[in-house]
TORFI-139478 format. One line per field, with one value per residue (C-alpha): residue in one letter; chain; x, y, z. Coordinates in steps of 0.05 Angstrom, whole numbers. Layout:
REM residues N
resn = [A  ...] $
chain = [A  ...] $
east = [X  ...] $
north = [Y  ...] $
up = [Z  ...] $
REM end
This chain:
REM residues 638
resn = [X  X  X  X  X  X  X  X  X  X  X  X  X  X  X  X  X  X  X  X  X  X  X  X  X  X  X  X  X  X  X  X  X  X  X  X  X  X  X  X  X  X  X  X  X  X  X  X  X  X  X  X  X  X  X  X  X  X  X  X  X  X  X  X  X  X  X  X  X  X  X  X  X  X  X  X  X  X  X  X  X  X  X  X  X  X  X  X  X  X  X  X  X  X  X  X  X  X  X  X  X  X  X  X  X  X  X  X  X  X  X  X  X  X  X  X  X  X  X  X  X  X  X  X  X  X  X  X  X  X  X  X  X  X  X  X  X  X  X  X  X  X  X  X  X  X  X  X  X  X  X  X  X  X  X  X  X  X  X  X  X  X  X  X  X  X  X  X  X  X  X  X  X  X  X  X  X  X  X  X  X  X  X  X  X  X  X  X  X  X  X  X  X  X  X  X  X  X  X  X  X  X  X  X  X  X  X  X  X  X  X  X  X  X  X  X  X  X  X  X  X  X  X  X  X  X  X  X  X  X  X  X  X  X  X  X  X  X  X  X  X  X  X  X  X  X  X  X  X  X  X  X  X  X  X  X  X  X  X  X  X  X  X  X  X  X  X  X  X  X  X  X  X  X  X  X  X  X  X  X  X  X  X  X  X  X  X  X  X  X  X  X  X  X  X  X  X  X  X  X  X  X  X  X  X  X  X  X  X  X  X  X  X  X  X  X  X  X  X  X  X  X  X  X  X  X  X  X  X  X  X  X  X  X  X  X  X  X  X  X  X  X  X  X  X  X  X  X  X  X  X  X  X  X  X  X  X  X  X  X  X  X  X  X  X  X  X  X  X  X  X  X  X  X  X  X  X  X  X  X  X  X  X  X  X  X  X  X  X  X  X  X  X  X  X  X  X  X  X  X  X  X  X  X  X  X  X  X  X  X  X  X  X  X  X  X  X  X  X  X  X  X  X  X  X  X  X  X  X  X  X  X  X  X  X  X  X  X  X  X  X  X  X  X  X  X  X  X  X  X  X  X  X  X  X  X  X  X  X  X  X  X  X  X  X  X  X  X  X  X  X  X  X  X  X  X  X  X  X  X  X  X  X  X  X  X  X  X  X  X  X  X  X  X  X  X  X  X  X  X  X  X  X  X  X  X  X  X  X  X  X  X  X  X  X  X  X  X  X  X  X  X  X  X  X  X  X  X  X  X  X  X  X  X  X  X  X  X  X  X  X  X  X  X  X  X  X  X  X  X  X  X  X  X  X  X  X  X  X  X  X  X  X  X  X  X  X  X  X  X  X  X  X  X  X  X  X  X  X  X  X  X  X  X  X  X  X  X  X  X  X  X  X  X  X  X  X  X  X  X  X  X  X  X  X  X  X  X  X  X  X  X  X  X  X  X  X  X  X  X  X  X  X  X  X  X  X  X  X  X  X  X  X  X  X  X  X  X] $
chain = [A  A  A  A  A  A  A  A  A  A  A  A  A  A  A  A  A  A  A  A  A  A  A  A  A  A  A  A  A  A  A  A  A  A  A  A  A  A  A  A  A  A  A  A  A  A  A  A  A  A  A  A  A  A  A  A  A  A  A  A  A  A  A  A  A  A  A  A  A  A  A  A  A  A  A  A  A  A  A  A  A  A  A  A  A  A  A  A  A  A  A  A  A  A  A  A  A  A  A  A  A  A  A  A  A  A  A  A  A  A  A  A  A  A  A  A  A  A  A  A  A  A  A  A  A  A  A  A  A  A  A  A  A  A  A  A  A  A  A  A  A  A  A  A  A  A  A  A  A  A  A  A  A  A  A  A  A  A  A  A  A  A  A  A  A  A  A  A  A  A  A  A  A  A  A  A  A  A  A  A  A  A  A  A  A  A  A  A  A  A  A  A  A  A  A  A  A  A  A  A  A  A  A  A  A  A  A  A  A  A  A  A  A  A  A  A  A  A  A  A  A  A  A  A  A  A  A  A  A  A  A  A  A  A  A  A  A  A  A  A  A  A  A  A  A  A  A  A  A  A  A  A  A  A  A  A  A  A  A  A  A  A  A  A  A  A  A  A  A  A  A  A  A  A  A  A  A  A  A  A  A  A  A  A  A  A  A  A  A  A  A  A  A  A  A  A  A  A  A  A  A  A  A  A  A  A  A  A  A  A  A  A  A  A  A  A  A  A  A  A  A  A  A  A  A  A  A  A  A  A  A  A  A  A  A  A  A  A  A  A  A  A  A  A  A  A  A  A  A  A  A  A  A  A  A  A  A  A  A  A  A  A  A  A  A  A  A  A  A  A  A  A  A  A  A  A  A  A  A  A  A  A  A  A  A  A  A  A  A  A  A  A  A  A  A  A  A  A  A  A  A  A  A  A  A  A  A  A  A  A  A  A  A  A  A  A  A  A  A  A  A  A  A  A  A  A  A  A  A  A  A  A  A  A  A  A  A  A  A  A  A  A  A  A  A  A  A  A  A  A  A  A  A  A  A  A  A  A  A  A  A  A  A  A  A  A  A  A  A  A  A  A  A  A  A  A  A  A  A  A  A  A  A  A  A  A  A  A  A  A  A  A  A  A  A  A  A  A  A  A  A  A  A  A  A  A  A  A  A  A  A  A  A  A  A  A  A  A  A  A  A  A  A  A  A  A  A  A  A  A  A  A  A  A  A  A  A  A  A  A  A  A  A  A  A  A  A  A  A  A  A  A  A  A  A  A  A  A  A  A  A  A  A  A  A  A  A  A  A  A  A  A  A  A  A  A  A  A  A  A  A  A  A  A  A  A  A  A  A  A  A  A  A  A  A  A  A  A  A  A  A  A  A  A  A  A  A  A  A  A  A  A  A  A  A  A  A  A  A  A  A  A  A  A  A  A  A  A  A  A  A  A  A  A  A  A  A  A] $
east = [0  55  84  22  15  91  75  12  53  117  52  9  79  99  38  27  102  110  44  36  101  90  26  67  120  65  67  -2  -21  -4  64  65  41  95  152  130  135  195  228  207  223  280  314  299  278  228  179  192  160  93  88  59  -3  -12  -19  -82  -123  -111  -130  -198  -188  -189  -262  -285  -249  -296  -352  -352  -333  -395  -436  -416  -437  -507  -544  -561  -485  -457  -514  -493  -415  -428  -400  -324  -323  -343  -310  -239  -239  -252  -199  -154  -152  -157  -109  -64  -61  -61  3  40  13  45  107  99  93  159  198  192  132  70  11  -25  22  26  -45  -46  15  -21  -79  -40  -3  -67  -85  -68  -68  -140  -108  -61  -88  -153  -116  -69  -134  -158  -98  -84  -158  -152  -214  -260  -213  -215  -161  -170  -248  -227  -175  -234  -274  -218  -207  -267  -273  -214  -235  -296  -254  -218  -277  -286  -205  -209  -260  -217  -153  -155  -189  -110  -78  -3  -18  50  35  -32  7  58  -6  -43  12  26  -50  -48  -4  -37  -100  -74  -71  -133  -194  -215  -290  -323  -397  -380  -322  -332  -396  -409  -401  -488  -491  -434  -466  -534  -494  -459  -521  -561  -509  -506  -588  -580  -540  -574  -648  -632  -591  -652  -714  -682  -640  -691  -723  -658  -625  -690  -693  -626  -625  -690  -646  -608  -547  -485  -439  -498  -509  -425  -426  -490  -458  -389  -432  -462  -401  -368  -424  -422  -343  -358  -403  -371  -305  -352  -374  -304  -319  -280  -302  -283  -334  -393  -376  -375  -448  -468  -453  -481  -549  -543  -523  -589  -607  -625  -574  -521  -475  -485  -465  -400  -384  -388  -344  -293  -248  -244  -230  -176  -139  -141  -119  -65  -44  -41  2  49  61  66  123  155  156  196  261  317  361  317  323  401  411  367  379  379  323  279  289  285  224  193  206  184  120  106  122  79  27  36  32  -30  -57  -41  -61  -128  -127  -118  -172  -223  -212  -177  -133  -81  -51  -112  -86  -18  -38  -92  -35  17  -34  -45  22  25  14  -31  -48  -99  -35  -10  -79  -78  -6  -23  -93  -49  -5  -54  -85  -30  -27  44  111  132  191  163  108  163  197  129  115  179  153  89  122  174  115  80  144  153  81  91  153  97  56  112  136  63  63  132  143  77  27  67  84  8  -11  40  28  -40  -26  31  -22  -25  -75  -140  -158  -214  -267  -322  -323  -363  -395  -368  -291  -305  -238  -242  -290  -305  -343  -358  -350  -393  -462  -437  -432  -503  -536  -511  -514  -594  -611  -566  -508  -443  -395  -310  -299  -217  -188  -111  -139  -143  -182  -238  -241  -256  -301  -348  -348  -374  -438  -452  -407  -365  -295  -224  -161  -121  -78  -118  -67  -13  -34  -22  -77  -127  -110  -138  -202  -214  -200  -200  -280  -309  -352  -342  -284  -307  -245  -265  -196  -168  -113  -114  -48  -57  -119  -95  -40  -85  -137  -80  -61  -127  -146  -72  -73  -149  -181  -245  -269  -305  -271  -319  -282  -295  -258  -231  -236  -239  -167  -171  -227  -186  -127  -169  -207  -142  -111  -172  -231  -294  -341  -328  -355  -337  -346  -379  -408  -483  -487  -458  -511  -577  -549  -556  -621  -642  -622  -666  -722  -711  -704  -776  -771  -819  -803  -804  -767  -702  -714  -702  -651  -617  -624  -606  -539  -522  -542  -485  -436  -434  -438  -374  -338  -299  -267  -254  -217  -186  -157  -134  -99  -72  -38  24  64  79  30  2  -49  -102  -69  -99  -140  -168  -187  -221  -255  -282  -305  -347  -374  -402  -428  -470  -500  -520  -553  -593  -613  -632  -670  -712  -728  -738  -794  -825  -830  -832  -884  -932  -924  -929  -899  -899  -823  -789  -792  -750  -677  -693  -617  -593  -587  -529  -487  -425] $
north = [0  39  35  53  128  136  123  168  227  226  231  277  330  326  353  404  426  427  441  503  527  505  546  605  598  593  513  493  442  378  399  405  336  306  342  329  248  256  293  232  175  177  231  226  155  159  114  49  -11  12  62  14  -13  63  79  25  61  127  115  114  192  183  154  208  258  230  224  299  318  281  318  381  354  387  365  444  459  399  424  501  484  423  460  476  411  359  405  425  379  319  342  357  290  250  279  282  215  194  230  208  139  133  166  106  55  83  83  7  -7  -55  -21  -41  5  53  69  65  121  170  167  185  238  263  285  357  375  396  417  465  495  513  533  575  606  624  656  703  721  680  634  695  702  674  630  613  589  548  515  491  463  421  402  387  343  314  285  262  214  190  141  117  96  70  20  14  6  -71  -86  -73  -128  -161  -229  -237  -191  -237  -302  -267  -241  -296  -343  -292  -287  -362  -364  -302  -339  -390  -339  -297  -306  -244  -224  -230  -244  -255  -301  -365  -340  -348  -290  -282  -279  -239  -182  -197  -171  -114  -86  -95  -73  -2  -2  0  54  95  74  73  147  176  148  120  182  238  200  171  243  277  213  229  300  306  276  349  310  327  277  220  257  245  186  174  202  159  94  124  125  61  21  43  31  -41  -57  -37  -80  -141  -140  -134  -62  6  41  100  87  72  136  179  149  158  235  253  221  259  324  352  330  390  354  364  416  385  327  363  399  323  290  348  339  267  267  325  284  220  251  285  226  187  243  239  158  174  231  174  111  154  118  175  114  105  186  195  126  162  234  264  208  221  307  295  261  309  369  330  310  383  411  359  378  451  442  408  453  524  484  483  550  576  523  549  628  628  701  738  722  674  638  625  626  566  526  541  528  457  436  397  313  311  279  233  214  177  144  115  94  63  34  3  -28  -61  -88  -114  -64  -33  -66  -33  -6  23  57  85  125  147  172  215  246  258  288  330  358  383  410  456  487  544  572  567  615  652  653  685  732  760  751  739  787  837  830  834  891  929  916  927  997  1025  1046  1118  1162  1169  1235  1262  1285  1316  1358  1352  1387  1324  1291  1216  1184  1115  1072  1010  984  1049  1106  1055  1077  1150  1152  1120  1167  1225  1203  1174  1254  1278  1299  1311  1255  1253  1186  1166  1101  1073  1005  999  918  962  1018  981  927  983  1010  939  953  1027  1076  1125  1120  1142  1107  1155  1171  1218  1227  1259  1330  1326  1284  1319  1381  1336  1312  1393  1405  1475  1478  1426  1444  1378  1326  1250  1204  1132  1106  1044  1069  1103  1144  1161  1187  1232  1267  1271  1317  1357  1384  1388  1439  1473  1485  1484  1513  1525  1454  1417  1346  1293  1227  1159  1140  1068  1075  1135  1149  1148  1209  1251  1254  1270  1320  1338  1349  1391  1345  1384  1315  1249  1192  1122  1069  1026  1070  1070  999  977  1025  989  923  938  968  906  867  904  890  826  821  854  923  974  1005  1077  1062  1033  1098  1144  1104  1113  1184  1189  1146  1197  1261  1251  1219  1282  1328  1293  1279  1354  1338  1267  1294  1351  1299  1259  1324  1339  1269  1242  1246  1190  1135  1126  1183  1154  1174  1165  1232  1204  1146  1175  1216  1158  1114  1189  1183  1118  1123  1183  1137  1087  1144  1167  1099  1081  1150  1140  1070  1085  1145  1097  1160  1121  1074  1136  1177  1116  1138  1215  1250  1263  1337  1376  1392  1318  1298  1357  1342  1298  1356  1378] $
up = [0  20  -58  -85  -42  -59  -134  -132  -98  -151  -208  -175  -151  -222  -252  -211  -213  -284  -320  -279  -311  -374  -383  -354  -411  -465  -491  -452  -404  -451  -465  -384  -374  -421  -391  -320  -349  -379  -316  -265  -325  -369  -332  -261  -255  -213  -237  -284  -302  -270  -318  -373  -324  -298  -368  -383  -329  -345  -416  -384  -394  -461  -455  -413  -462  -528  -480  -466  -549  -553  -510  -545  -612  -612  -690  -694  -700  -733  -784  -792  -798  -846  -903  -866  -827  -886  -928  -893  -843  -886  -939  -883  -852  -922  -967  -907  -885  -962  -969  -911  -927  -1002  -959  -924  -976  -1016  -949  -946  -898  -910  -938  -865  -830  -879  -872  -799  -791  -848  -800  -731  -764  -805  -730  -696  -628  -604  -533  -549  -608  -577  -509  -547  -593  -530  -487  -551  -570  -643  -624  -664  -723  -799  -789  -718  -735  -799  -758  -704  -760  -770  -704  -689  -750  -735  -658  -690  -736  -685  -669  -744  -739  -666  -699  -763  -735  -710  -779  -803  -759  -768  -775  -748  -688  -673  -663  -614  -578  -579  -545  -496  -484  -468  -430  -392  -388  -345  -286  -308  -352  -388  -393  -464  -484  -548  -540  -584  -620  -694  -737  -738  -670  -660  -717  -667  -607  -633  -661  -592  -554  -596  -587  -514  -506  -568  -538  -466  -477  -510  -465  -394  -383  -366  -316  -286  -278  -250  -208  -178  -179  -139  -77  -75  -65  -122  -104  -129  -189  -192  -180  -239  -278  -269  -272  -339  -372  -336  -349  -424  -429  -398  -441  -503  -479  -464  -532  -564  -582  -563  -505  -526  -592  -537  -495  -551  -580  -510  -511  -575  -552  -491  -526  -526  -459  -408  -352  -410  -370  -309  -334  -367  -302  -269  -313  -332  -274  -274  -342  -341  -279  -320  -388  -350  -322  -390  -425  -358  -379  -451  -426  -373  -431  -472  -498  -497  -517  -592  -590  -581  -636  -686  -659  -734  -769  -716  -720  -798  -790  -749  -788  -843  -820  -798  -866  -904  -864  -872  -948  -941  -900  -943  -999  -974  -940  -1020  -1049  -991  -996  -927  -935  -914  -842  -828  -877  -838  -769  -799  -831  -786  -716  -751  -775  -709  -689  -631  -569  -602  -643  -573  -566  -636  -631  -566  -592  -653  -610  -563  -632  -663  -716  -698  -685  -611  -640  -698  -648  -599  -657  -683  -604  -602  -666  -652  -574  -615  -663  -606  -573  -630  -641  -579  -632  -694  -644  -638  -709  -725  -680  -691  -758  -803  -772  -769  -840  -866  -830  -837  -910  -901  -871  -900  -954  -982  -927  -969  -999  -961  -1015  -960  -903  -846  -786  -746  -751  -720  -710  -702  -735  -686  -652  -597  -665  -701  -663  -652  -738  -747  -697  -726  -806  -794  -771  -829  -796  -837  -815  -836  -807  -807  -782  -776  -792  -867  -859  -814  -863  -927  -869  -872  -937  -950  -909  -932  -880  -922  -876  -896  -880  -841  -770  -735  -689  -747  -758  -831  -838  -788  -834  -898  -861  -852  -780  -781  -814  -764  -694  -659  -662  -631  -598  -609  -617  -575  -560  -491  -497  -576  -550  -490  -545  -589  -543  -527  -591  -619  -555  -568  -642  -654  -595  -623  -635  -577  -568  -547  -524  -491  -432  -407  -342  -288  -287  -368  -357  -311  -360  -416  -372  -353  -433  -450  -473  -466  -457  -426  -431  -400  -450  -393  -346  -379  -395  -328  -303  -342  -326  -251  -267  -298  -249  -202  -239  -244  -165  -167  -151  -182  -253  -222  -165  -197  -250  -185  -155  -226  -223  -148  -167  -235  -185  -139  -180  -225  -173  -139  -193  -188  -106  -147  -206  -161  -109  -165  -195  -130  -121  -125  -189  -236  -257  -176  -167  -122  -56  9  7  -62  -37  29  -15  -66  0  20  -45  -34  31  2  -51  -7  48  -8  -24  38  51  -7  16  83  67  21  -35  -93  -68  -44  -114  -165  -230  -208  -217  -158  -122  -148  -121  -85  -95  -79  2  -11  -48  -7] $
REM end
């Protein structure tokens, strides 16, 4: 027993050592898991031959992973992205594992295991690609939303080759098995209802076998769930939802089927299912511990020896595989329209093997498919693949975006052909609604923007904008500063804006600036550089939220309009001692000093007096929808 908490601890110190770090240094949680492996295996030697039996139960993570991808599988979706998944995806993974199976085939191997590499490598790494989509805000872009059709195209035909896979067999490979199996079987006697059967009856249990869990999925698991969740209790609704997918995974193995196929059939029958999320939230962690723990045995079986013999056949391969993939990729980046940068960060995102790439190689092992030498060269390619993607990110960032908007740009400033009573700059998504207000009640608009992609973005839709820095006087002077009344700051940029306030109130003194603010501190050094009107860009929606929220809690319509008002009132009246202790403060980028801050705590205890006085003499309640008396705020004034 003792052994067993020792083991446990080296596993469970690793991960949270390494993956922790990892994430901090940009290559994601997987990466993490594999170098936490390698750290107590090959290097450390922490762990040995127990690695191999750790790694059959934490494959169960696996299951739970293609249980939950296919909860997530809702028809609806599958439906509206048919076009990009069947289309991309399907191209993706087929001309792909095509190529690197004729690779394959000229390189000397049978045709078996050609066709069982082109489909491991055919495979990118859902993990990191998504994590990494996510850290840098690509998840939204062209590229970053063609590269999850293909992802998510890809873990879907992981089940199809999980049930293809032992179809491909090494005869060879069976007889080694099969003597080792009987010799096995002497000391324990597998499970199997189908062990012996004729090939009918075999078809006959299969096909029931699928009916249960497609039937029982759809008409037993309503009632079971309410059943369960009627007790109040979460750790039975757990532990349901554990015996849901165990039982399913049994099954599947006592028919000679892959569990992983019956937990995945099991989630897309459950995918519309109103417990859905609360079966996800259930399973996620289990799942994330188990996967973690498979990746940390795929990290500790690697043979540095095979490595450091085939240092250069094994980098070759590598790169190899990564640039065949890459032309397949762009290739179909070009066929499908896919532009610009998103086509790179798409091709370059993908160019990767991927952590189902360990399950297959694994899966093709346990079925006789691959040779175990073959399959521990293939794992330090795959492991090396994914090692690599954090510098694709990088390459990207630091060398291809750059490149496209710079040439995107570094366009000639548009010649400004109107004037206007109003100069807008910045076109997005705050100048957006300030343009269309003014426009619909025929208000002359000069709308410039740095970002040429945005400008001609809403040409497309009908805005007349101009590509031009606002912030360089020469091109102010083309969009006719001198002739407008009002200039409108909607730019991003919180510093560009600032300078820019300031030398529009210096050199053109007679135009009212209008500008958004971040934040408060944002406000007081535009207030502070000249702007005539301030706006937060949160402050009224922030506001109507918490209105709605009253509303929702039940409070009167008129009431939470007063407390609105009341709220408004007093911040506008305070907002001069705010701005004047914030003047006042400390120099340098800390100005809320201690006065400041006594000052913003006043504030709010005036808010909430007035609240509570309202409340208390029950005003609202008495006068119905009739306005407050007049001057009502004004007791709270300093």
């Amino acid at each position: 027993m003792t052994g067993y908490f020792l083991q446990a601890f080296v596993y469970l110190i690793a991960a949270v050592i390494a993956v922790p770090i990892a994430k901090r240094l940009g290559l994601g949680s997987v990466l993490g898991y594999l170098i936490a492996g390698v750290v107590i295996g090959p290097i450390i030697g922490l762990v040995g031959e127990e690695t191999t039996t750790i790694q059959h139960f934490a494959e169960f993570g696996v299951v739970m992973m293609l249980f939950l991808v296919g909860l997530e599988l809702e028809p609806k979706m599958l439906w509206g992205m048919r076009h990009k998944l069947i289309g991309l995806g399907g191209i993706q993974v087929g001309g792909t594992a095509a190529v690197v199976m004729g690779i394959a085939l000229m390189l000397g191997q049978s045709w078996s295991i050609a066709v069982t590499i082109g489909l491991i490598f055919a495979l990118s790494s859902t993990a990191i690609v998504l994590q990494t989509f996510n850290e840098k805000g690509l998840s939204k872009t062209e590229g970053g939303q063609s590269a999850f059709s293909v992802l998510l195209f890809q873990d879907i035909a992981v089940i199809p080759m999980l049930a293809f896979i032992p179809l491909l067999a090494l005869p060879e490979l069976v007889e080694q098995a099969q003597s080792a199996a009987a010799q096995a079987a002497e000391h324990h006697d597998e499970l199997s209802l189908v062990a012996g059967l004729p090939g009918w009856a075999y078809g006959l249990i299969i096909t029931a076998s699928i009916a249960v869990v497609v039937v029982g999925g759809h008409f037993l698991s309503r009632p079971l769930f309410r059943f369960v969740a009627s007790s109040g209790l979460r750790e039975i609704f757990t532990a349901t939802a554990l015996m849901l997918v165990i039982g399913i995974a049994a099954l599947m193995s006592l028919v000679g089927l892959s569990p992983a196929l019956g937990t995945f059939l099991a989630g897309v029958v459950l995918a519309n299912s109103e417990f859905r999320h609360e079966l996800e939230s259930n399973i996620d962690p289990f799942k994330g511990l188990l996967l973690g723990l498979f990746f940390i045995t795929v990290g500790a079986g690697i043979n540095f020896g095979i490595l450091f013999d085939d240092f250069f056949v094994i980098v070759g391969l590598t790169l190899g595989v990564m640039l065949l993939k890459a032309a397949v990729l762009y290739a179909l980046a070009m066929i499908f329209k896919i532009k610009d940068s998103a086509r790179w960060l798409f091709t370059l995102s993908l160019a990767q093997a991927g952590e189902f790439g360990f399950v297959l190689l694994s899966f093709s092992v346990q079925n006789h498919v691959l040779p175990t030498d073959i399959a521990q060269t293939l794992s330090l390619v795959v492991a090396l693949s994914m090692f690599l993607t954090p510098g694709l990110f990088i390459l990207f960032d630091k060398v291809i975006l750059p490149k496209f908007e710079k040439d995107s740009n570094d366009r000639e400033a548009d010649t400004v052909e109107e004037r206007g009573t109003v100069l807008i700059a910045g076109i997005g998504r705050f100048g957006q609604i300030v343009n269309r207000l003014l426009v619909a009640n025929d208000v002359k608009t000069v709308v410039l923007d740095v970002r040429a992609e945005q400008v001609d973005n809403m040409r497309q839709i009908g805005t007349k904008a101009y590509f031009g820095d606002a912030s360089k006087p020469d091109i102010l002077h083309t969009a006719g500063i001198e002739d407008v009344k009002l200039l409108v700051i909607a730019i991003d940029n919180q510093e560009t804006n600032v300078e820019l306030v300031k030398y529009v109130k210096h050199t053109y003194p007679h135009v009212k600036i209008l500008t958004r603010a971040f934040d408060r501190g944002h406000g007081y050094q535009l207030r502070q550089a000249g702007a005539d009107y301030i706006e937060s860009e949160t402050y009224h929606s922030a506001l109507e939220l918490g209105a709605k929220t009253m509303k929702c809690l039940g409070f009167h319509p008129f009431f939470i309009e007063q407390q609105k008002s009341i709220y408004k009132t007093i911040e506008d009246k305070q907002s001069d001692r705010l701005y004047k202790a914030w003047a006042d403060g400390a120099d340098g980028e800390e100005r809320y000093d201690n006065n400041y801050r006594d000052l913003f705590i006043e504030l709010e205890g005036f808010i909430k007096d007035a609240m509570q006085v309202d409340r208390n003499d029950k005003h609202s309640r008495e006068r119905g929808w009739t306005p407050p008396p007049k001057g009502y705020a004004d007791k709270f004034e300093e």
